[in-house]
FINU-189566 format. One record per residue (C-alpha): chain; x, y, z. Coordinates in steps of 0.1 Angstrom, whole numbers. Layout:
 mol    xx    yy    zz
   A     X     Y     Z
...
END
This chain:
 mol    xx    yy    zz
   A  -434  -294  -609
   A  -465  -283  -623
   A  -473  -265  -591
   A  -443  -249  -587
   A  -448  -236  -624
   A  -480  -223  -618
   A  -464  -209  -583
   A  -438  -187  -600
   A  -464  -181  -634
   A  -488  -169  -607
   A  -497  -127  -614
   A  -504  -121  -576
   A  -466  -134  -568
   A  -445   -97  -559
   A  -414   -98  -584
   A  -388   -74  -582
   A  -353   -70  -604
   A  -321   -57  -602
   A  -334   -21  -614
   A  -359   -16  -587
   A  -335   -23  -563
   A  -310     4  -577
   A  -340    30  -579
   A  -344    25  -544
   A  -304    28  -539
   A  -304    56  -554
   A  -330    75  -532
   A  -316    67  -499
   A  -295    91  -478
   A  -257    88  -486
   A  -241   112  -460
   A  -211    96  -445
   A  -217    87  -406
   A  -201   106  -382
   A  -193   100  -344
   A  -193   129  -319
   A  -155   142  -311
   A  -150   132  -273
   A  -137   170  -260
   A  -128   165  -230
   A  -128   199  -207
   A   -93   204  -186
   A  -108   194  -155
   A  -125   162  -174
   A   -86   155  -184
   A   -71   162  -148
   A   -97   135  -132
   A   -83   112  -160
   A   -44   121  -151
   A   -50   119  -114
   A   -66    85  -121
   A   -41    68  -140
   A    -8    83  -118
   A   -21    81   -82
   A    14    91   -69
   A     5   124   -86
   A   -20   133   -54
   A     4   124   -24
   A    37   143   -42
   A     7   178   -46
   A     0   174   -14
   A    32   168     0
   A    45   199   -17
   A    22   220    -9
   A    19   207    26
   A    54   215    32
   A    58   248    17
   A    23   260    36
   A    41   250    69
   A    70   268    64
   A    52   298    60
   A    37   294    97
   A    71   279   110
   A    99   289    84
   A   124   267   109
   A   100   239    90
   A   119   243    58
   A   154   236    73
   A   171   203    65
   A   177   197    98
   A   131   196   106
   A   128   176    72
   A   153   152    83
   A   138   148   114
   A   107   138   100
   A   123   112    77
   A   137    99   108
   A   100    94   129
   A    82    76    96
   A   108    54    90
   A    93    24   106
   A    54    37    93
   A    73    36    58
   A    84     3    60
   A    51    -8    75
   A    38     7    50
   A    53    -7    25
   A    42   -44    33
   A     5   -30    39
   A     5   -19     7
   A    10   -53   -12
   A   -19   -66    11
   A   -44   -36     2
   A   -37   -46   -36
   A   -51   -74   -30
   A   -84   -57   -15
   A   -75   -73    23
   A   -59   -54    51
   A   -35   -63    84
   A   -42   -55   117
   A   -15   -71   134
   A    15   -60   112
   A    27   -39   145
   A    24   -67   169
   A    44   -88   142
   A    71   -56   145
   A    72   -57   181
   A    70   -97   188
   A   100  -101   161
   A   121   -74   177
   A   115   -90   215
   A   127  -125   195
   A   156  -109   182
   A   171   -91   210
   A   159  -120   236
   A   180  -146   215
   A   206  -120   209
   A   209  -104   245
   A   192  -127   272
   A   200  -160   254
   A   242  -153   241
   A   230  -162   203
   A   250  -144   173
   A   235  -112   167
   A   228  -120   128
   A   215  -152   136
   A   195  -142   161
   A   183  -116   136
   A   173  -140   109
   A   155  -161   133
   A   130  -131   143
   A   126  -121   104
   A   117  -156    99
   A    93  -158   128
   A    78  -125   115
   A    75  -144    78
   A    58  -171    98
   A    35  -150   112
   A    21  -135    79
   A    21  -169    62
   A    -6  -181    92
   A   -23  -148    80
   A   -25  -160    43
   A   -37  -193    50
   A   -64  -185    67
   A   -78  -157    47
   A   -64  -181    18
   A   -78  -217    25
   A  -100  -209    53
   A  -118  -184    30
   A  -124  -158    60
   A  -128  -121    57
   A   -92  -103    62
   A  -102   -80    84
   A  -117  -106   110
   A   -88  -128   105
   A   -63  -101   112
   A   -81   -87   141
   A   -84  -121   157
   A   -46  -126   145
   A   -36   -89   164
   A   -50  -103   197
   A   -31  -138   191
   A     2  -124   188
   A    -1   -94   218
   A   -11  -121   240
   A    19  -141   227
   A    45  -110   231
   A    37  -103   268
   A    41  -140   278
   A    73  -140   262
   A    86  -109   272
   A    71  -114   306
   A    62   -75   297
   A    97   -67   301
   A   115   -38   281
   A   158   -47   269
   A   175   -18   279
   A   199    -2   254
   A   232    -4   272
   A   221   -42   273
   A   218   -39   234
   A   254   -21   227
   A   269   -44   252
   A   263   -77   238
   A   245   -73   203
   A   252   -36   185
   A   244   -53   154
   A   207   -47   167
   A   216    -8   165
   A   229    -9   128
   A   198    12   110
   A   198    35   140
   A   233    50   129
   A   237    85   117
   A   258   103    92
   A   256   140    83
   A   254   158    51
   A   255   194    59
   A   225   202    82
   A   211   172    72
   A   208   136    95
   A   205   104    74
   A   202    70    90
   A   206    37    76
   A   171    31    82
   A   159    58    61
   A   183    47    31
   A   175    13    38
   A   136    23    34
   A   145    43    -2
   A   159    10   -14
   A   132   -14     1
   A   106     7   -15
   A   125     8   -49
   A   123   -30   -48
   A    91   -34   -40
   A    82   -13   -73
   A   102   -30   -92
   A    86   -65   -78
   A    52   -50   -84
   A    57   -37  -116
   A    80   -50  -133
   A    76   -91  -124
   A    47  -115  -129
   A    39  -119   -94
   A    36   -84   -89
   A    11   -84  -122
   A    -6  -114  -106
   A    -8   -98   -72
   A   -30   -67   -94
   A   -53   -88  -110
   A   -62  -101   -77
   A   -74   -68   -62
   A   -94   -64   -95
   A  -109   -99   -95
   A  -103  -128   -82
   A  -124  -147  -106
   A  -112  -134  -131
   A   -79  -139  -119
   A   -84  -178  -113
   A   -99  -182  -148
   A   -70  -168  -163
   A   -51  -191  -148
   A   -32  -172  -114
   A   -30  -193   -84
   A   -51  -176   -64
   A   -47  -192   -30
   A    -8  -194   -33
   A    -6  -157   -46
   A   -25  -151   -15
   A    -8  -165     9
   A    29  -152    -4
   A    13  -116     0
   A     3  -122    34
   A    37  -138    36
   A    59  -112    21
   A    44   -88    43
   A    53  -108    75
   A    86  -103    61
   A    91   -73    54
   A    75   -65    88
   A   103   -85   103
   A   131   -68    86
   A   111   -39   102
   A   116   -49   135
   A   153   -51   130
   A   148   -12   117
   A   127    -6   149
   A   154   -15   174
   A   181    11   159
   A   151    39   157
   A   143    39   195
   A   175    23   208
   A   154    -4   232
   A   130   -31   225
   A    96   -26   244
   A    67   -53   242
   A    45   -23   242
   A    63    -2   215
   A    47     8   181
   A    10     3   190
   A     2    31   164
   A    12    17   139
   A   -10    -7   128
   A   -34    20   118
   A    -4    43   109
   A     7    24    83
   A   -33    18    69
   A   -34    58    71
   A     1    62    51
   A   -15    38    24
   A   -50    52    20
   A   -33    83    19
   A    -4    73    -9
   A   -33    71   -32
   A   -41    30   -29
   A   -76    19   -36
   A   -88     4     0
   A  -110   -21   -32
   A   -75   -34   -42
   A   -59   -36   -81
   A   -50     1   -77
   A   -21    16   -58
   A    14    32   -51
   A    46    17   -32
   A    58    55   -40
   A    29    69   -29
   A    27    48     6
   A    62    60    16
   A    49    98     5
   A    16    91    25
   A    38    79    57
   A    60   111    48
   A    29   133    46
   A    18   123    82
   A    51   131    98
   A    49   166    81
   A    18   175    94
   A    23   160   130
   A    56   182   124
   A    48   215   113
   A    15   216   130
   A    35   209   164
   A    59   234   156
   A    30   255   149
   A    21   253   183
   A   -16   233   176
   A   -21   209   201
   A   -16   173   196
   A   -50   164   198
   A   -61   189   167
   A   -29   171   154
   A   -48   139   155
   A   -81   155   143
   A   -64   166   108
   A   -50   131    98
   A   -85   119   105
   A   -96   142    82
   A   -66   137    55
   A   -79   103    54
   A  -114   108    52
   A  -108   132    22
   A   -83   104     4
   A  -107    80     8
   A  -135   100    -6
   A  -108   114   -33
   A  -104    73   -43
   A  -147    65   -49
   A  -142    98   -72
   A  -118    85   -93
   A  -129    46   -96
   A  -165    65  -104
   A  -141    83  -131
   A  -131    50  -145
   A  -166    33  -149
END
C-alpha cells in the first residue's frame, strides 16, 4: 500500500483530467467525412447492363443482324426466309438448350449429337424394323438418351474427371455403339409413314400467312420456356448456379454436389432424347451419320447466347437466340451469294468475339 501511495504521490507520474482532454477535443478537425460519389460514365453503366442481362447481347445482335441482311437480300426479311431459318435451328435449339444447363455448371458435352442420333436409330429401329408401338418405342429411346447422360454425370461426378475428357471419350463410345447397331444403315422415310408416322409428328407444318411453323419449332418455344422457369424460378435451378460459381462453396452451403451433378448431365441426356424424336420429323429419315455438326453447333449457339464458358452465368433465351443467330447468318450470307466456306469463317469469328465479349464482362464484375 505504501508503495502504491508513494506510486500515485510520485511528481514524475504524467496526470491528465477531464479538462485537458476537452482542450484537446476542441482543437481537432470536425468536418464531417465524406465518400467520393461513384459517377458512373454511360458506357461505365452499359458494361454494367450488359453484365447483369446477358440476353441483352444476342437479341442486339440478332436485330441488327437481321435488318443488315435484308438490306443486301431484302427477300431476307420475308416470313417465308425467317421461317425457314426457325425451321434449320430447330434441332441446334434444342441441343442447345440441354448444353446450356451443362455450361452452367462450368463442364461441357461432346457427345450430345451422338446421343441425338443413337436415340433416334433406337426409336425408329424398335418402331419400324422391330413392330413395337410407336410411343413406346419412343419412350424407350428418350430413356436410353437419359441413360446416356446419367453415365456422363457419374463419371465427371464420382469419378472426379475433367468434363471435357469424359465427354470426348463418351462421343467415341457412343459413335462406335450407333454404327454396330445400325449396321450403318439409314430407315427410309416411306418406311417411317408406313409403320410409325408418330415418328414424323414435330415435322408437321401449318401456315400462317407466308409463314411455315412446325411443331418442332413450337415445341422448342415451350421447352425453352420450361427450362427458364426450372432454372430460375426452382431450387435446383438455383443449386445448379451456385455450382458454376463454386463448387466449394456450393457443398459448404449445403447443395449435393455430386447428385446436382449428375441430374445436369442427366437432364441433358434427356432432353437430347426428346431431341431425337424432334430430329426424325425435321429431316424425314433416321441416318447413323446425321447431325455430326451439332455437337459443336449447339456449344457455338451457347457461347453465343451470352453464357459464361466458366459456368454460374447464362441464358436459356439467349441459347435459342444464339442457335437463331447462326441460322441467320448461314442464311442471309448464302442468300448473299458468299460462299459457304466464308459462311463458316464468320461464325468462327462470332464466337471468338462472344467469348472475348464474356472475359470483358466477368473483368467488369471483379
Amino acid at each position: 500500500m505504501g508503495g502504491a501511495s508513494k506510486a500515485m504521490s510520485n511528481p514524475d507520474t504524467p496526470t491528465k483530467t477531464i479538462s485537458d482532454f476537452e482542450a484537446k477535443l476542441d482543437a481537432a478537425d470536425k468536418t464531417v467525412a465524406q465518400f467520393d460519389k461513384d459517377d458512373k460514365t454511360a458506357f461505365a453503366k452499359l458494361r454494367g447492363f450488359l453484365r447483369d442481362n446477358p440476353t441483352m447481347i444476342p437479341a442486339l445482335v440478332l436485330v441488327v443482324s437481321i435488318l443488315a441482311f435484308g438490306i443486301v437480300a431484302p427477300r431476307f426479311l420475308g416470313m417465308g426466309a425467317l421461317t425457314t431459318v426457325l425451321q434449320q435451328v430447330t434441332v441446334t435449339g434444342f441441343v442447345a438448350l440441354a448444353q446450356t444447363v451443362i455450361i452452367l455448371t462450368a463442364g461441357i458435352d461432346l457427345s450430345v449429337g451422338e446421343i441425338v442420333v443413337l436415340s433416334s436409330l433406337i426409336m425408329g429401329n424398335l418402331a419400324v424394323n422391330t413392330g413395337l408401338p410407336a410411343p413406346l418405342a419412343i419412350l424407350i429411346g428418350i430413356a436410353v438418351g437419359t441413360v446416356m447422360g446419367i453415365f456422363n454425370g457419374v463419371l465427371v461426378a464420382k469419378m472426379k474427371l475433367p468434363p471435357f475428357i469424359v465427354t470426348l471419350g463418351t462421343l467415341s463410345i457412343f459413335r462406335a455403339l450407333k454404327l454396330a447397331y445400325s449396321h450403318s444403315e439409314s430407315i427410309r422415310n416411306v418406311d417411317i409413314e408406313e409403320k410409325a408416322n408418330l415418328l414424323l409428328f414435330f415435322g408437321d407444318r401449318m401456315k400462317i400467312g407466308s409463314a411455315t411453323i412446325t411443331f418442332g419449332m413450337i415445341m422448342l418455344v415451350i421447352l425453352a420456356f420450361v427450362m427458364w422457369y426450372v432454372l430460375n424460378r426452382t431450387a435446383w435451378g438455383r443449386h445448379v448456379h451456385a455450382l458454376g460459381d463454386d463448387p466449394d462453396a456450393a457443398m459448404l452451403s449445403g447443395i449435393a454436389v455430386d447428385k446436382t451433378l449428375i441430374s445436369v448431365y442427366g437432364v441433358a441426356g434427356l432432353i437430347c432424347g426428346f431431341t431425337a424424336w424432334v430430329a426424325v420429323g425435321r429431316v424425314g429419315t433416321i441416318s447413323p451419320i446425321g447431325f455430326e455438326t451439332v455437337n459443336l453447333d449447339s456449344i457455338t449457339a451457347v457461347v453465343i447466347g451470352g453464357t459464361s464458358l466458366f459456368g454460374g452465368r447464362g441464358s436459356i433465351v439467349g441459347s435459342v437466340l444464339g442457335a437463331i443467330i447462326v441460322g441467320v447468318f448461314v442464311t442471309g450470307l448464302s442468300l448473299a451469294g458468299v460462299d459457304s466456306y466464308w459462311q463458316t469463317f464468320a461464325t468462327g469469328c462470332l464466337v471468338i468475339v462472344a467469348v472475348a465479349l464474356d472475359q470483358y464482362l466477368r473483368r467488369a464484375s471483379k
